[in-house]
C-alpha positions as CSV (number, residue, x, y, z in Angstrom):
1,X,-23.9,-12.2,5.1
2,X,-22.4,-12.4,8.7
3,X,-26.0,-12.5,10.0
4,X,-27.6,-15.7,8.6
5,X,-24.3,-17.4,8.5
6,X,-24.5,-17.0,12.2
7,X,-27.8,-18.3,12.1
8,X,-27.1,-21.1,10.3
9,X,-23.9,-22.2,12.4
10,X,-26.3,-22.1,15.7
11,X,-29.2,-24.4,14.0
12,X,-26.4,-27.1,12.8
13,X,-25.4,-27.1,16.5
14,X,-28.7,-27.7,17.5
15,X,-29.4,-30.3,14.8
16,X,-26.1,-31.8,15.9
17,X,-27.3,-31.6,20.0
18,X,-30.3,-33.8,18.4
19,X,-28.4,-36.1,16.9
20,X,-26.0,-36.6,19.9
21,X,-29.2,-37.6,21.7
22,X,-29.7,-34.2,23.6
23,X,-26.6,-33.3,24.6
24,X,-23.9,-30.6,23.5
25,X,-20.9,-33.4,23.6
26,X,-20.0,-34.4,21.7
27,X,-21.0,-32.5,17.9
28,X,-22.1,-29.6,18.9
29,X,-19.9,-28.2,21.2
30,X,-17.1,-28.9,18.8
31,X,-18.8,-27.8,15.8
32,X,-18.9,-24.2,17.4
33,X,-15.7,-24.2,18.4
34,X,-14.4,-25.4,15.3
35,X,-16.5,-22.4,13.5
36,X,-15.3,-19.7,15.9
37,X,-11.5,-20.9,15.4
38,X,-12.5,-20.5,11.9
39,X,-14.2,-17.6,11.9
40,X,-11.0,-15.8,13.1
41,X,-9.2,-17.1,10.5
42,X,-11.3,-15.7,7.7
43,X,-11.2,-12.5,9.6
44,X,-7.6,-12.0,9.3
45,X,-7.6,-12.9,5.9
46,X,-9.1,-10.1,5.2
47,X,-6.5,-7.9,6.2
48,X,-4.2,-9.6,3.2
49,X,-3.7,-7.3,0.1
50,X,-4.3,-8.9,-3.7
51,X,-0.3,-8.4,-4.1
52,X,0.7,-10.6,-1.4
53,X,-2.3,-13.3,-2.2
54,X,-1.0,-13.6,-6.2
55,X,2.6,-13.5,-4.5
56,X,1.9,-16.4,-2.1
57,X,-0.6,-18.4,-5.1
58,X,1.6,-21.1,-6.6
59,X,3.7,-22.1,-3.5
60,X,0.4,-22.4,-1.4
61,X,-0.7,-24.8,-4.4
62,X,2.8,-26.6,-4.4
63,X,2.8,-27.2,-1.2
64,X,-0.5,-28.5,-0.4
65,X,0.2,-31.0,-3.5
66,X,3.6,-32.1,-1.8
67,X,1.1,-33.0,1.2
68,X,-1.2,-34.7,-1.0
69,X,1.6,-36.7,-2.1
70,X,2.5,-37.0,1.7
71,X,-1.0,-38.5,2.0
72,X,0.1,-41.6,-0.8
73,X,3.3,-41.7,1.5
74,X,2.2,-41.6,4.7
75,X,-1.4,-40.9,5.1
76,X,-3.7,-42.4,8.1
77,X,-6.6,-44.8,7.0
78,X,-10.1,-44.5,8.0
79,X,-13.2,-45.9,6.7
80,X,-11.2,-48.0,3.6
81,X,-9.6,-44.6,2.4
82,X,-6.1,-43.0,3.2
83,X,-6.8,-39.0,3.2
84,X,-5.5,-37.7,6.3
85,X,-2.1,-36.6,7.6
86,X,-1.3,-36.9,11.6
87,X,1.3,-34.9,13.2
88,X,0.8,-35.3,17.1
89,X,-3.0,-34.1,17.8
90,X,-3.2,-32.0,14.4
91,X,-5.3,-34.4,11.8
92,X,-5.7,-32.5,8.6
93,X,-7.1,-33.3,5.1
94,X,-4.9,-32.1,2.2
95,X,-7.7,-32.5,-0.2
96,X,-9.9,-30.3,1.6
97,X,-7.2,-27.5,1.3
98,X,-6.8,-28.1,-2.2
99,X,-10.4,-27.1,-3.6
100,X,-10.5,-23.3,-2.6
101,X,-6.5,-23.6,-3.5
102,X,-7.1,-24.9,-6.5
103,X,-9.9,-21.8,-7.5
104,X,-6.8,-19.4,-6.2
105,X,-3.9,-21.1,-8.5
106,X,-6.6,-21.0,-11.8
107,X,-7.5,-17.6,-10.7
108,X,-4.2,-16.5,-11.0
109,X,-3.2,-18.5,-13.9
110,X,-6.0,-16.9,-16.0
111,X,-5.6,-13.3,-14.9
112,X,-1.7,-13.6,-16.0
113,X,-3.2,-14.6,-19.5
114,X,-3.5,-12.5,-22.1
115,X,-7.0,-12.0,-23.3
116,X,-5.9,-12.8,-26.9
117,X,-4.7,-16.6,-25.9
118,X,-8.1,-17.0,-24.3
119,X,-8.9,-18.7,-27.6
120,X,-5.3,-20.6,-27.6
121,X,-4.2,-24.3,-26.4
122,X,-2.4,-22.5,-23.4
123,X,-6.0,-21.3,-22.1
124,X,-6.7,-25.4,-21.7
125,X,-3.7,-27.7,-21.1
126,X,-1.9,-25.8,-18.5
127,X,-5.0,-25.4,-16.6
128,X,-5.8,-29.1,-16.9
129,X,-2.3,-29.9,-15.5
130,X,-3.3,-27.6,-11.8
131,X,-6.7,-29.6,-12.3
132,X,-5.4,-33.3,-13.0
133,X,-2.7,-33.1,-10.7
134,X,-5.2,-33.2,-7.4
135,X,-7.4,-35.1,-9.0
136,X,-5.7,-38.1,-9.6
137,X,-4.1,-38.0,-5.9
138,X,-7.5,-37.8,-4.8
139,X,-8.3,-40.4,-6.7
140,X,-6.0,-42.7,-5.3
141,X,-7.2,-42.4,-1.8
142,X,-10.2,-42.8,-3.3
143,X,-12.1,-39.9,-2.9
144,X,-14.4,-39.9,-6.0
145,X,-16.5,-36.4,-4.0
146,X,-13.1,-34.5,-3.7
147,X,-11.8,-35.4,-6.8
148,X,-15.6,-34.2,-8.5
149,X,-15.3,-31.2,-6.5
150,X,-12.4,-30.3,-7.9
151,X,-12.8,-30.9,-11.4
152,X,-16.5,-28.8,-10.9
153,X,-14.2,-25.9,-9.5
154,X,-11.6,-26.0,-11.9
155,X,-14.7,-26.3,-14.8
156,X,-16.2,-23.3,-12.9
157,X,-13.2,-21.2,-13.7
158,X,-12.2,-22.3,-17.3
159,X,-16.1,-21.2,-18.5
160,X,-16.0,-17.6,-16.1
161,X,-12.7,-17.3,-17.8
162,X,-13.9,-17.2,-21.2
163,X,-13.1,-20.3,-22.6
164,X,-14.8,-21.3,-26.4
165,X,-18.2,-22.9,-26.0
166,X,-17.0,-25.6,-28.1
167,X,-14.5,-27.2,-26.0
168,X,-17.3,-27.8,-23.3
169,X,-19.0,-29.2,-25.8
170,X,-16.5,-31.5,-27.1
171,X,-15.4,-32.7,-22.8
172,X,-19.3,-33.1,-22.5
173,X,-19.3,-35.4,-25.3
174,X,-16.0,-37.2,-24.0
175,X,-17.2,-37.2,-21.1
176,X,-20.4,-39.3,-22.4
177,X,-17.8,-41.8,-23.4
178,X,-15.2,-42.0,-20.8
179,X,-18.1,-42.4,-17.6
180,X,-18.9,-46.2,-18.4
181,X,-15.3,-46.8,-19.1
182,X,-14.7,-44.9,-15.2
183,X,-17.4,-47.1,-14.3
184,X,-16.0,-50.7,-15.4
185,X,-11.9,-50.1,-14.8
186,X,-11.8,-46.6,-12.2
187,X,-14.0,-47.3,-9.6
188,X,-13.9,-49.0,-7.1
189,X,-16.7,-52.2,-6.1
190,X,-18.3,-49.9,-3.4
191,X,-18.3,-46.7,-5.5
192,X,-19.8,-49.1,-7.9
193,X,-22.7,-50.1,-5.4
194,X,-23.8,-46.6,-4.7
195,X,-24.0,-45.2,-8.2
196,X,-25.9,-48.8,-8.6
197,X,-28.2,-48.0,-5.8
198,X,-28.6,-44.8,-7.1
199,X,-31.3,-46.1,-9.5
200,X,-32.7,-48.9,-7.2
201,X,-31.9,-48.4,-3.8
202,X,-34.7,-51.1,-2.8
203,X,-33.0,-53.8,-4.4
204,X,-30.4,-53.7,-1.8
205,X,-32.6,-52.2,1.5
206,X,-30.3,-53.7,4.2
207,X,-27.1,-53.4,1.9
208,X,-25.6,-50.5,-0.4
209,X,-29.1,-48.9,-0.5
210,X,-29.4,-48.7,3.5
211,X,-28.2,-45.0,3.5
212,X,-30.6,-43.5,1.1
213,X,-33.4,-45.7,2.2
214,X,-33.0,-44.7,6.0
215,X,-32.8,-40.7,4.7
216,X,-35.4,-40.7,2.6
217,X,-37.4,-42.2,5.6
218,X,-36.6,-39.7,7.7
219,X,-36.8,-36.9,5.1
220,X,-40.6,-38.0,4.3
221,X,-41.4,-38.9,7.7
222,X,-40.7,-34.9,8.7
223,X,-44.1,-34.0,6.7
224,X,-44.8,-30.2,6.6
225,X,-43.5,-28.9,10.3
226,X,-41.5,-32.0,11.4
227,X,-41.7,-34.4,14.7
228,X,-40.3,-31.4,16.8
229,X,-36.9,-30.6,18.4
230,X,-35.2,-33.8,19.4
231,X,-38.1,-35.9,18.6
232,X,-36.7,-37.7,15.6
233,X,-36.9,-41.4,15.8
234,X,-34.6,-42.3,12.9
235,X,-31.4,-40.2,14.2
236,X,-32.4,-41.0,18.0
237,X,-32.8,-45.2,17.1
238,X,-29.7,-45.2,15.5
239,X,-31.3,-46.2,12.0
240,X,-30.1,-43.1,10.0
241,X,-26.1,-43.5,9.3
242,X,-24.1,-40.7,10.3
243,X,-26.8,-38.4,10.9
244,X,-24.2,-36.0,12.4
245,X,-22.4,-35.5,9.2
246,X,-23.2,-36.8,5.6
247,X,-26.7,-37.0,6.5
248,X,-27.2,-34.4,9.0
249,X,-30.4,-32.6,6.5
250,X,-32.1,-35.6,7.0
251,X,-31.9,-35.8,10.7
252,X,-32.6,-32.0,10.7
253,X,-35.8,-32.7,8.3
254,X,-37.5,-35.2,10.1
255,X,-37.7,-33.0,13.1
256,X,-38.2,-29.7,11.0
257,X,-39.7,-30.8,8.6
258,X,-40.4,-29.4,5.2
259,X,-40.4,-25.6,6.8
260,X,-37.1,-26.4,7.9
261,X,-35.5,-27.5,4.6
262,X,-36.4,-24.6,2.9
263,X,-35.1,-22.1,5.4
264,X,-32.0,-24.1,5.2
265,X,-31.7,-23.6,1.6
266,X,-32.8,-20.0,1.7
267,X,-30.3,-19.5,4.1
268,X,-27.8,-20.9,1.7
269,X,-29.0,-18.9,-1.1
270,X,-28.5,-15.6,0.5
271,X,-24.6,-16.4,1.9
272,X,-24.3,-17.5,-2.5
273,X,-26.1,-14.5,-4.0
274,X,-24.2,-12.5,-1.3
275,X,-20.9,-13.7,-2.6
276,X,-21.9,-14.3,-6.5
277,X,-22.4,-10.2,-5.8
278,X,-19.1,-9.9,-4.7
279,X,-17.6,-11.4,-7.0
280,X,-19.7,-9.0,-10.0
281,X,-18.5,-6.4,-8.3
282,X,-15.1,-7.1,-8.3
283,X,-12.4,-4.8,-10.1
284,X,-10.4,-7.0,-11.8
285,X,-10.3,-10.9,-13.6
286,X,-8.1,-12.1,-10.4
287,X,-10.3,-10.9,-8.1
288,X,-13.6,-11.9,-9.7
289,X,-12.9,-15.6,-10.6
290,X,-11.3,-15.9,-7.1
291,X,-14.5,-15.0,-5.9
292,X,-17.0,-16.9,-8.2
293,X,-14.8,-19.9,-7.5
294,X,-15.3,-19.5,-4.0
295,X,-19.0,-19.2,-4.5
296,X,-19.2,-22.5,-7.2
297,X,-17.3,-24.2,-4.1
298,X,-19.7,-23.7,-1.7
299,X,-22.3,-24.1,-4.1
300,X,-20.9,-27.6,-4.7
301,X,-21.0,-29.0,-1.2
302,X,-24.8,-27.9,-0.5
303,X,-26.2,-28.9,-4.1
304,X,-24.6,-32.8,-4.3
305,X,-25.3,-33.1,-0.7
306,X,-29.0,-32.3,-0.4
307,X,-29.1,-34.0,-3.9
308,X,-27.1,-37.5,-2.0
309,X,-29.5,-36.9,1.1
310,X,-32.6,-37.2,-1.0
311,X,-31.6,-40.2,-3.5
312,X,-30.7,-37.9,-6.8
313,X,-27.4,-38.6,-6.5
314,X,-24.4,-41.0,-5.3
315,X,-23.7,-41.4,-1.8
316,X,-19.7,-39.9,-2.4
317,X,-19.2,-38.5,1.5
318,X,-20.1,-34.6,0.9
319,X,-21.3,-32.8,4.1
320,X,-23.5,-30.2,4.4
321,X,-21.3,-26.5,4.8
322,X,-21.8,-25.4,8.4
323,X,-24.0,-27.8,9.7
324,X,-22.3,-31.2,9.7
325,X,-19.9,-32.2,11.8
326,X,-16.2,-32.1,10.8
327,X,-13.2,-29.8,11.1
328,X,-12.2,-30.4,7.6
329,X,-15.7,-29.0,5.8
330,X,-16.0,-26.2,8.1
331,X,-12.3,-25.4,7.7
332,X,-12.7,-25.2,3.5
333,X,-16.3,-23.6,3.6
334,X,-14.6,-21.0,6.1
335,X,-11.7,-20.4,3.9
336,X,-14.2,-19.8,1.0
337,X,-16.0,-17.4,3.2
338,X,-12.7,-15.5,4.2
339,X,-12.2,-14.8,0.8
340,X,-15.4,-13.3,-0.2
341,X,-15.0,-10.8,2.7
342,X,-11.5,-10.6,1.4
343,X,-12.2,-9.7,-2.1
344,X,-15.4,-7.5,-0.4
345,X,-12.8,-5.3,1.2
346,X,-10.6,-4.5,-2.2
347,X,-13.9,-4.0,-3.6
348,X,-14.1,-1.0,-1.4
349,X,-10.6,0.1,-2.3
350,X,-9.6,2.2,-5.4
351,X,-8.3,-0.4,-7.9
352,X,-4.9,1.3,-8.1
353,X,-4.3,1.4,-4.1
354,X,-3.3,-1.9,-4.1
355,X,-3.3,-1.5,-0.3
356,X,-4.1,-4.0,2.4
């Protein structure tokens, strides 16, 4: 996995040298250092054992709700949302933390439950209490991605778990309902605008549809082998927004081209199947739905943002694991990562060691 992770990382950095107009400052000399700061930390995570990671579950998710609430409190405001908290130089977004904690406090939750209650009302409620909590800080921010995010995880976890068929059924079905009521009273007028443009991103070309218009411009303009290596004109004129972040596939497509996108995805589809074995081979329920978690996690960032980049869905502020730009994407997707070669190494150990 190690290798075309590696991989990966270096061809975000040189997307991101691209995008800064040729020059290593001031994307992608961060975005390595971020992943090698990272990268250290997921190693040492794999030295903890599975009794001190249940141990340390529900006060790692209590406290990273208190500083979700700290966000409401206190929280610095950029781009019309308050998600950050500041101490000195550290800047750090509690909502970030709270998807791969989120997988870790259900994990738990369900492995403590008997396999008889699976069927019960204590399978659903207090497992939609860890869920609804984040959400609806997140939602406050607003941060309509996170708060999707999580609920995908948490939904993830409930079906691996076991959960009767017919209580997805019944929240698809009130789910059918409740979306045009989100819609109308939930959202807010510019999350209202993008689903809007969603459908008809021409109506507004110079407006709310200026995002997916630009990336599909540079996504098509790519054709089979791309412009070549810091060649793009929509990243390099400024007409692609944020193409070192949200839209950093597009930039990378239009100088790729299509033989870029789909070693990207392979790539991506190797680290997953790498981890969705992990997680198969895992020797117990704590360990496997903390694994698959991990791996629906991931999953979630690359699917809505290649979907976002190429007009299939919202614009809802989801960057691309390992290649965007931003400390607090590569710091979750890392954490995910950690935990696969966590749950890797108990795999190799006899499931009553309980060693580290």
């Amino acid at each position: 996995m190690l290798f075309p992770l590696f991989i990966l990382v270096g061809f975000g950095a040189a997307v991101l040298f691209s995008a800064a107009g040729g020059s290593m400052s001031p994307y992608a000399d961060s975005h390595l250092i971020r992943f090698g700061v990272f990268f250290v930390m997921a190693t040492i995570m794999t030295l903890f054992n599975r009794d001190f990671v249940r141990l340390m579950t529900y006060p790692v998710y209590a406290i990273v709700l208190i500083l979700l609430v700290g966000v409401e409190a206190m929280g610095a405001i950029g781009g019309g949302s308050q998600r950050w908290l500041e101490v000195g130089p550290i800047r750090i977004q509690p909502s970030e933390l709270m998807k791969p904690v989120l997988v870790l406090a259900l994990a738990k939750y369900y492995d403590l439950l008997p396999p008889g209650m699976v069927r019960n009302w204590r399978a659903l409620i207090p497992a939609g209490v860890l869920i609804g909590m984040p959400m609806a800080l997140v939602l406050m921010q607003p941060d309509l991605g996170t708060s999707l995010a999580l609920a995908f995880g948490g939904v993830v976890i409930m079906f691996l778990a076991g959960l009767p068929m017919l209580w997805f059924g019944g929240a698809i079905a009130a789910a059918a309902v409740a979306v045009p009521l989100a819609y109308n009273f939930a959202l807010q007028p510019y999350q209202q605008r993008r689903i809007d443009t969603l459908f008809d991103p021409e109506s507004d070309p110079l407006g709310a549809g200026y995002h997916i218009t630009q990336s599909k411009i540079a996504i098509g303009s790519g054709g089979i082998t791309g412009k070549g290596f810091n060649d793009g004109t929509q990243s390099q004129l400024n007409y692609l927004p944020e193409p070192h972040t949200d839209f950093v596939f597009a930039t990378m497509a239009e100088e790729w081209g299509l033989v870029g996108g789909i070693v990207v995805i392979g790539i991506f589809a190797i680290i997953m199947r790498w981890g969705w074995k992990v997680a198969m081979k895992a020797q117990d329920r704590f360990s496997r739905l903390l694994a698959a978690g991990m791996v629906a996690t991931i999953f979630f960032y690359v699917a809505v943002n290649l979907l976002m980049v190429m007009g299939f869905a919202p614009v809802v502020g989801i960057p691309l694991p390992f290649m965007s730009h931003g400390g607090s994407s590569m710091m979750t997707n890392m954490i995910c990562i950690g935990t696969l070669m966590m749950v890797n190494r108990w795999n190799s150990q006899k499931p009553s060691s309980g060693l580290s």
